[in-house]
ZADO-1210 file (C-alpha; in nm, 4 decimals, padded with zeros to 6 digits):
<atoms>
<atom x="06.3227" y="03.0450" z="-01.2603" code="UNK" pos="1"/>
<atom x="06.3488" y="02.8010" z="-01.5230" code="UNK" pos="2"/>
<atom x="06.0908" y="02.8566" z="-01.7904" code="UNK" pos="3"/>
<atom x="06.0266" y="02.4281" z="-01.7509" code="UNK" pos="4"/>
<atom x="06.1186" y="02.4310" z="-01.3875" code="UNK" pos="5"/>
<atom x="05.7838" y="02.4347" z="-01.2325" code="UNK" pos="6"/>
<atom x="05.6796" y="02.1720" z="-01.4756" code="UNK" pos="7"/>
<atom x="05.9614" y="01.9468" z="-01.3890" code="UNK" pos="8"/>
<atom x="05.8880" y="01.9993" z="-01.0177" code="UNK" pos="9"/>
<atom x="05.5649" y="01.8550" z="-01.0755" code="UNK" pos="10"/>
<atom x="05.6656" y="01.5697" z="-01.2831" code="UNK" pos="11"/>
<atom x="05.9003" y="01.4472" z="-01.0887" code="UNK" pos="12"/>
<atom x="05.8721" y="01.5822" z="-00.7295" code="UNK" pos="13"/>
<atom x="06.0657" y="01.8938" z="-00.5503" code="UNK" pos="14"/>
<atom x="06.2028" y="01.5877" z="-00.2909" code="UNK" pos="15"/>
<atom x="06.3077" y="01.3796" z="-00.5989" code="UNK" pos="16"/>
<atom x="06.4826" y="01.6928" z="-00.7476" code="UNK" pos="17"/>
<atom x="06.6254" y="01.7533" z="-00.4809" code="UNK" pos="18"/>
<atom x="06.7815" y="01.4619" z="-00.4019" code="UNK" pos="19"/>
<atom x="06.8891" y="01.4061" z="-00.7629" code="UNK" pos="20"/>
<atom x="07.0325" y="01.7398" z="-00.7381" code="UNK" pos="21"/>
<atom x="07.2494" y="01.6832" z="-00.4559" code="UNK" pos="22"/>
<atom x="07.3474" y="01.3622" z="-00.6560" code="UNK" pos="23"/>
<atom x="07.4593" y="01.5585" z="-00.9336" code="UNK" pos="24"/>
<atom x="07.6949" y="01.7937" z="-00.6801" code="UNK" pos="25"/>
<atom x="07.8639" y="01.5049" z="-00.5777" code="UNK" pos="26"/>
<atom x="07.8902" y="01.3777" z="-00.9216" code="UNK" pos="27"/>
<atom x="08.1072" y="01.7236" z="-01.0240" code="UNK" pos="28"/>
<atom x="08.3201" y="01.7016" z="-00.7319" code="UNK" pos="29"/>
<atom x="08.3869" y="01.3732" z="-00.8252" code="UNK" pos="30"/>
<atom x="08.4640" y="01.4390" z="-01.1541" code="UNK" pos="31"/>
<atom x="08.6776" y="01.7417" z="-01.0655" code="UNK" pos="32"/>
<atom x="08.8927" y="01.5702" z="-00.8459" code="UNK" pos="33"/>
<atom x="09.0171" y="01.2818" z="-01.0710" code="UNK" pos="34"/>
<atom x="08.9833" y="01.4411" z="-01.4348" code="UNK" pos="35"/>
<atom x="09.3315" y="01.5445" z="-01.5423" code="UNK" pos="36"/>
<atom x="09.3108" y="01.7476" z="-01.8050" code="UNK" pos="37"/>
<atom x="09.5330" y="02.1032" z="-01.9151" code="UNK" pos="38"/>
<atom x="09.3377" y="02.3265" z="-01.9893" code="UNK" pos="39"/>
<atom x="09.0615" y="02.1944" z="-01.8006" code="UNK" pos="40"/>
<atom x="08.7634" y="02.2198" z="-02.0683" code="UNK" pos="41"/>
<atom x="08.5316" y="01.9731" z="-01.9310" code="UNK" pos="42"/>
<atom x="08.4676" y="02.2254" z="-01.6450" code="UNK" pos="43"/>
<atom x="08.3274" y="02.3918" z="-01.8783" code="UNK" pos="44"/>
<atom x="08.0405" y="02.1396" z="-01.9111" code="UNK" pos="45"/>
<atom x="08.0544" y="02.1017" z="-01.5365" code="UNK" pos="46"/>
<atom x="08.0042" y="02.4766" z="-01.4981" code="UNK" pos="47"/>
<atom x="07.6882" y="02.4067" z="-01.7342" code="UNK" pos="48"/>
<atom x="07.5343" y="02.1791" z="-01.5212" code="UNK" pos="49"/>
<atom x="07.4944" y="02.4121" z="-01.2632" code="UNK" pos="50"/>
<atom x="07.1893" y="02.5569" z="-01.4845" code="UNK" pos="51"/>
<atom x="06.9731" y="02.1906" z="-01.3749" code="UNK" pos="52"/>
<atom x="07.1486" y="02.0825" z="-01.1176" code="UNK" pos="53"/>
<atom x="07.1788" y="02.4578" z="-00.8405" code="UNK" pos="54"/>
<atom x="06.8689" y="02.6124" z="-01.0018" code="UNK" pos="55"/>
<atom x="06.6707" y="02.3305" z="-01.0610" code="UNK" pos="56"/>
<atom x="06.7863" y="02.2789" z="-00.6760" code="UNK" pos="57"/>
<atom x="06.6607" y="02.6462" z="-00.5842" code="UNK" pos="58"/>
<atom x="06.3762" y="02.6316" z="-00.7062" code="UNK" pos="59"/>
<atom x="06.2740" y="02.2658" z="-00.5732" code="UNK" pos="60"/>
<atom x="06.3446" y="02.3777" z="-00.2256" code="UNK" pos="61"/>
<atom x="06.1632" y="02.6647" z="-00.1876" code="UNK" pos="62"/>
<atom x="05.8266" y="02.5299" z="-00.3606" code="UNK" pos="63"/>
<atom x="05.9136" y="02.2329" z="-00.1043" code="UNK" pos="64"/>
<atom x="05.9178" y="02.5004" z="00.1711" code="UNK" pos="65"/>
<atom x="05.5834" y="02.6848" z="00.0620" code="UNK" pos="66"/>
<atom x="05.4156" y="02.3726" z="00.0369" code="UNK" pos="67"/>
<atom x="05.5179" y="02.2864" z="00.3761" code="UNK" pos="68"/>
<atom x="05.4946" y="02.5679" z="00.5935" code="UNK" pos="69"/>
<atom x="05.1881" y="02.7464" z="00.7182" code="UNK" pos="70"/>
<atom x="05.0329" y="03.0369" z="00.5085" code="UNK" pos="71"/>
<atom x="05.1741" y="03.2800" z="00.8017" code="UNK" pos="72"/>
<atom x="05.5034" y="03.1227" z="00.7769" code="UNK" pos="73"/>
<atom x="05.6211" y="03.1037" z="00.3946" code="UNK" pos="74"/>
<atom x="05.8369" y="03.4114" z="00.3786" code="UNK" pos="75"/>
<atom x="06.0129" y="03.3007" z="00.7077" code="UNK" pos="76"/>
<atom x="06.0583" y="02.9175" z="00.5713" code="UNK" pos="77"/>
<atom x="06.1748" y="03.0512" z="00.2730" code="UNK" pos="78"/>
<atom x="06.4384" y="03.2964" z="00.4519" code="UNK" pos="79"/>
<atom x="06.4941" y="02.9881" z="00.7001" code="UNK" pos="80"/>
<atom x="06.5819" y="02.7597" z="00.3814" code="UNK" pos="81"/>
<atom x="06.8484" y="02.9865" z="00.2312" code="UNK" pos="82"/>
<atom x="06.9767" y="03.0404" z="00.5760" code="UNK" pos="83"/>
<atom x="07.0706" y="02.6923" z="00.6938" code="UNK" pos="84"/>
<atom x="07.1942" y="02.6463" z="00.3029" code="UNK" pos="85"/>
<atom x="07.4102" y="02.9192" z="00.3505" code="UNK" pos="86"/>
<atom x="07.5864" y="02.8041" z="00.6448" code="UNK" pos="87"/>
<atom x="07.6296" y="02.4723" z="00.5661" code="UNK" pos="88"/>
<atom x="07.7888" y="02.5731" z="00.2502" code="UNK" pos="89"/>
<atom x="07.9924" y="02.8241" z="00.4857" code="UNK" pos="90"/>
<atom x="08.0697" y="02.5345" z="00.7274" code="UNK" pos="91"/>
<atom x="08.1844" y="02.2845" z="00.4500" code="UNK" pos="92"/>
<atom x="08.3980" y="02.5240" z="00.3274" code="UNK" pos="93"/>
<atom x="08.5695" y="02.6178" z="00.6655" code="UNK" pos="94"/>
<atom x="08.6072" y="02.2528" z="00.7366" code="UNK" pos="95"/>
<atom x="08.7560" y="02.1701" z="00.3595" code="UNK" pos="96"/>
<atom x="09.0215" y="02.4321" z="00.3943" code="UNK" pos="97"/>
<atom x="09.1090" y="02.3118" z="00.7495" code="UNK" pos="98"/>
<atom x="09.1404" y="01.9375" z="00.6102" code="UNK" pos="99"/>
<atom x="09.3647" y="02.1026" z="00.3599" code="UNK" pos="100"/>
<atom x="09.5628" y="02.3219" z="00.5608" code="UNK" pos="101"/>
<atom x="09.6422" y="02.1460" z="00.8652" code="UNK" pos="102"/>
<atom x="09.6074" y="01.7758" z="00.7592" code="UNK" pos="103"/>
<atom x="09.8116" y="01.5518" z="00.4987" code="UNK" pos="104"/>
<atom x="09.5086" y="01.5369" z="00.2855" code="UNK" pos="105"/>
<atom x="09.5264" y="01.6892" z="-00.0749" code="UNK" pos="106"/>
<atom x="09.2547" y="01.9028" z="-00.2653" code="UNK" pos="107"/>
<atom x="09.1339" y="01.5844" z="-00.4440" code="UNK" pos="108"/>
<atom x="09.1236" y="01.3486" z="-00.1251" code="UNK" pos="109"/>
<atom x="08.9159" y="01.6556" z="00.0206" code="UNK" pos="110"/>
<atom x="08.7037" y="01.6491" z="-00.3080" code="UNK" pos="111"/>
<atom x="08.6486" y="01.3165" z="-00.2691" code="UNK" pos="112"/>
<atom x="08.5304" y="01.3224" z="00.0913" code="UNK" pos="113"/>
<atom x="08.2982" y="01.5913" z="00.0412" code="UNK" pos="114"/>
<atom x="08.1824" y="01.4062" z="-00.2578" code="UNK" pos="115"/>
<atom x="08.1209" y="01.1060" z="-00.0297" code="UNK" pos="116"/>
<atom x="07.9572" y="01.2961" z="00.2529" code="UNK" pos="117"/>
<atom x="07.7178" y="01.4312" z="00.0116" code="UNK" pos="118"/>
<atom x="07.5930" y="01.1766" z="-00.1490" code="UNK" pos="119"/>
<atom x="07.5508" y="00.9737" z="00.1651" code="UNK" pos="120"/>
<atom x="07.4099" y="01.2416" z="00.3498" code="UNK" pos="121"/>
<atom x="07.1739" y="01.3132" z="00.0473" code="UNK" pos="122"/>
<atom x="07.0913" y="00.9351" z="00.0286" code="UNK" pos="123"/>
<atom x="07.0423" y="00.9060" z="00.4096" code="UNK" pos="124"/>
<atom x="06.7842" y="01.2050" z="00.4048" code="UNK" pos="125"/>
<atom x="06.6251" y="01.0838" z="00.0971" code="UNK" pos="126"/>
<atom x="06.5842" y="00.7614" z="00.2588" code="UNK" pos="127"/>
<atom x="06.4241" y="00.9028" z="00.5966" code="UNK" pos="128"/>
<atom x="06.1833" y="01.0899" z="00.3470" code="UNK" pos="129"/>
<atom x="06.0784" y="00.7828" z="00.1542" code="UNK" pos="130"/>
<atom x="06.0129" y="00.5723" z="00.5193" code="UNK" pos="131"/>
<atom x="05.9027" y="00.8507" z="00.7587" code="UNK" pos="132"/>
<atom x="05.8455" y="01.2189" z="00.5677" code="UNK" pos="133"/>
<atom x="05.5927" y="01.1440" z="00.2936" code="UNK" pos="134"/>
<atom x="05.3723" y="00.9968" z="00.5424" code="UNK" pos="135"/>
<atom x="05.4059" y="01.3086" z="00.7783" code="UNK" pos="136"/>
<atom x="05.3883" y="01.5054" z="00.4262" code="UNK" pos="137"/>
<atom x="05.0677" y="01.3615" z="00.3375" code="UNK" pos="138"/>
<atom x="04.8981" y="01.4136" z="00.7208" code="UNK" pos="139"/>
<atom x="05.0295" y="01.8302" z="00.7049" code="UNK" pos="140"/>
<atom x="04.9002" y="01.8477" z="00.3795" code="UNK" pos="141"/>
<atom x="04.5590" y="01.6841" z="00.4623" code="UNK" pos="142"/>
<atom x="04.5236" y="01.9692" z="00.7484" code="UNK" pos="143"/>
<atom x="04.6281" y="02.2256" z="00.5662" code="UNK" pos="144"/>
<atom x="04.3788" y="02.2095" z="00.2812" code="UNK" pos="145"/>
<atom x="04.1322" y="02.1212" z="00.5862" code="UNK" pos="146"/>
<atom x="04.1929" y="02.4578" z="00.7491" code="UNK" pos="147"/>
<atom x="04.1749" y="02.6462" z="00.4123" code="UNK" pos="148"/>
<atom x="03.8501" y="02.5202" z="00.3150" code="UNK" pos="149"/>
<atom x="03.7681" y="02.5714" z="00.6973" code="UNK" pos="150"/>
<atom x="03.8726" y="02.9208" z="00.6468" code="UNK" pos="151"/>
<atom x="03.6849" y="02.9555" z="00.2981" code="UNK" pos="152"/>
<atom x="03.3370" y="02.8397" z="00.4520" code="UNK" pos="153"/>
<atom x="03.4379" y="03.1041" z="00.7640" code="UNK" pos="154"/>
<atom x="03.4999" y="03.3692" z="00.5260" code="UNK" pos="155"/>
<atom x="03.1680" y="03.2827" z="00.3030" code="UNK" pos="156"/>
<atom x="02.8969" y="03.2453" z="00.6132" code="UNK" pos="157"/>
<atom x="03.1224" y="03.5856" z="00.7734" code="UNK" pos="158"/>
<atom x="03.0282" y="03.8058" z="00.4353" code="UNK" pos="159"/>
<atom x="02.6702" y="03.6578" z="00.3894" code="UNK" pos="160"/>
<atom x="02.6160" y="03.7919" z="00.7363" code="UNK" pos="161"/>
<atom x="02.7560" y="04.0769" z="00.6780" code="UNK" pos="162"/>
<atom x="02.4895" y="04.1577" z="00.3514" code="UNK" pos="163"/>
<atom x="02.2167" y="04.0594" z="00.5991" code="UNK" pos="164"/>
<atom x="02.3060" y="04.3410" z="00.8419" code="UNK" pos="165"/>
<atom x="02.5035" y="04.1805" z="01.0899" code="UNK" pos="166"/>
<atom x="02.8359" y="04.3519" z="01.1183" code="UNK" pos="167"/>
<atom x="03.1064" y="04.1252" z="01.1212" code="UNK" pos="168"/>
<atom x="03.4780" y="04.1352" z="01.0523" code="UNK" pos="169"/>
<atom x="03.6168" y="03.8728" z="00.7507" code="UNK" pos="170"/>
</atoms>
């Protein structure tokens, strides 16, 4: 991780960073479709980016995911995250070489569309969040803590009964 990631997260919010992320992915392809430049040194600065923008990304999504999910359920969020990343990077790329191969559409028209498609669909989600999520957010966070501190005052009353001779589990 990023030695200022987690401080970042919290500064600005892993939904924030993540959107801004995506922003900045569409941003590249954008900029690598209509730069013309031999040899091609500003992907070297592109390539640089990747540092905030995919592990800033990374590491936005699965705090997002462990704040989110139940205690029982963090290691399969986390393996659920990387999954549906995986193969929606797997499916884009399928579908960009097929708009390639078998359609008049060059590399940089394809570029371009993915570019589009991204930020909308990063702007679309970002939008839901902002109207419907953080609301939901707030409620599964509110139960959460409830059910720790829940737990917490079952665990406390379970041990002091346990040092007054009652047997019984934590």
């Amino acid at each position: 991780m990023l030695p200022f990631g987690q401080r970042l997260i919290e500064m600005w919010g892993n939904i924030n960073i993540i959107y801004f992320a995506l922003v900045g992915e569409s941003f590249k392809m954008v900029i690598f479709a209509t730069v013309r430049q031999s040899p091609p040194y500003y992907a070297f600065a592109l390539a640089a980016m990747n540092v905030f923008v995919s592990t800033l990304y990374w590491v936005a999504v699965i705090t997002y995911a462990n704040k989110v999910a139940p205690p029982t359920l963090i290691g399969t969020m986390a393996a659920l995250t990387a999954t549906v990343n995986w193969v929606m990077g797997t499916i884009s790329g399928f579908i960009a070489g097929q708009l390639i191969e078998h359609t008049p559409m060059t590399t940089q028209q394809v570029f371009l569309l993915f570019a589009a498609i991204c930020f909308g669909g990063a702007s679309l989600f970002y939008a839901i969040y902002l109207t419907i999520g953080r609301k939901l957010e707030r409620k599964l966070l509110a139960q959460y803590e409830g059910n720790q501190t829940a737990k917490s005052i079952d665990n406390v009353v379970a041990f002091k009964e346990h040092d007054h001779g009652k047997l019984t589990s934590l």
